[in-house]
C-alpha positions as CSV (number, residue, x, y, z in Angstrom):
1,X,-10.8,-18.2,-5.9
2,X,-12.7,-21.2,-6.9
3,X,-15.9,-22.0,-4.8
4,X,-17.0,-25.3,-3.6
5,X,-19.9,-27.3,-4.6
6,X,-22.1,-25.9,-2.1
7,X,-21.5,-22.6,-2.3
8,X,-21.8,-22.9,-6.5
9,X,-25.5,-24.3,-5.8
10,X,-26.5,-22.3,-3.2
11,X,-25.1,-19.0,-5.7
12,X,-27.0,-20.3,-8.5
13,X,-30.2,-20.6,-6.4
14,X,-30.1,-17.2,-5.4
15,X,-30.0,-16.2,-9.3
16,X,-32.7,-18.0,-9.5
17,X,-34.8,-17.0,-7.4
18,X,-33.6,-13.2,-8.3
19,X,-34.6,-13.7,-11.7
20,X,-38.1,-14.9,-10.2
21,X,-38.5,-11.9,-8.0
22,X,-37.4,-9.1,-10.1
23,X,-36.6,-9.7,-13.9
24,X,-35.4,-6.2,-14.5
25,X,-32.7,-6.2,-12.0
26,X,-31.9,-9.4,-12.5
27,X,-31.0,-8.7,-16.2
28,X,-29.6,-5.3,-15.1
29,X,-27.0,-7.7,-13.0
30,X,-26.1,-9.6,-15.5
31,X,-25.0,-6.9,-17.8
32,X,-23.1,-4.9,-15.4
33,X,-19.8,-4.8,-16.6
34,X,-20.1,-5.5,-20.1
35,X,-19.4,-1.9,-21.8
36,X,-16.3,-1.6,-19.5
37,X,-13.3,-2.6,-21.0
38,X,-11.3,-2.1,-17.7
39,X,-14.2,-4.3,-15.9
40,X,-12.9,-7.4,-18.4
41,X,-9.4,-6.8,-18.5
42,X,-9.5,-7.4,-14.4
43,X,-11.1,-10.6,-14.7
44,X,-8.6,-12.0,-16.9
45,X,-5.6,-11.1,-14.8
46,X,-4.7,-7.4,-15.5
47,X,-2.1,-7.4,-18.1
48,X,0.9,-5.6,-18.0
49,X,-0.5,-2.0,-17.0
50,X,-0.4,-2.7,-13.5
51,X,3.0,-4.2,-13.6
52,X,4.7,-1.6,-15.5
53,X,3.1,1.6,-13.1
54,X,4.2,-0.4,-10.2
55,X,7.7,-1.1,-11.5
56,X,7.9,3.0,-12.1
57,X,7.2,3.1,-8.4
58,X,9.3,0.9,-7.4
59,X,12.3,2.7,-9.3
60,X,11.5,6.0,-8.4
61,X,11.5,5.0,-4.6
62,X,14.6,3.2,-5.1
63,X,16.4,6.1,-7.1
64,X,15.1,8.9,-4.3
65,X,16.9,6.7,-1.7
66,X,20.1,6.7,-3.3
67,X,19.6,10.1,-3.8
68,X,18.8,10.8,-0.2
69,X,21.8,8.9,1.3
70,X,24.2,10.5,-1.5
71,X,23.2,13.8,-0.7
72,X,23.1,13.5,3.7
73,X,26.0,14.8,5.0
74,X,27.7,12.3,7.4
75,X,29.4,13.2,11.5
76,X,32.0,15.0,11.1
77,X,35.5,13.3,11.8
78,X,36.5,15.6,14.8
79,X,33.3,15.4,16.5
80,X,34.9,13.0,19.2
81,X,32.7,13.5,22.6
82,X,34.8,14.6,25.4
83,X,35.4,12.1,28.3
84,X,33.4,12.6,31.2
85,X,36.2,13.6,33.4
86,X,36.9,16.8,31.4
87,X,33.4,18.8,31.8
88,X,33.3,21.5,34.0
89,X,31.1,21.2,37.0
90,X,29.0,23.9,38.4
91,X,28.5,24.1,42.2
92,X,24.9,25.3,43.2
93,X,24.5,28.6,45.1
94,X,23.3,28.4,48.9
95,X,22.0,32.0,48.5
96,X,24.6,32.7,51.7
97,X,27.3,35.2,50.9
């Protein structure tokens, strides 16, 4: 994400006056990162790493699915509800004999 003008000069006179305040941390800020290779490899886009797990992901999801709806037994063919005219009906008791 590229920063405008403004925000550039008003970033770079911060640092500055960080490196004015505290030298140390300043130059401890400036360094962090270096020794980490994963640190650089993020700032220039990643490589393939990231591209390749996801793309295992996205296979294994896929293949599970199939799985799943190869494996789920469907209804059952003569499982036809009955019509409503053909259920039994109870008549509730009074309690009078």
């Amino acid at each position: 994400m590229a920063l405008r003008e403004n925000e550039r000069r008003i970033l770079a006179e911060i640092e500055h006056r960080l490196s004015e305040d505290d030298p140390e941390l300043a130059g401890r800020l400036s360094s962090f990162g270096e020794g980490d290779p994963s640190f650089s490899t993020a700032l220039a886009g990643g490589g393939w790493r990231p591209w390749l797990v996801c793309g295992i992901i996205a296979v294994t999801v896929v293949g599970l699915l199939v799985v799943l709806f190869t494996l789920t037994p469907g209804a059952p063919a003569d499982s036809v509800p009955s019509s409503p005219g053909t259920t039994e009906v109870v008549a509730p008791r009074t309690g009078v004999s």
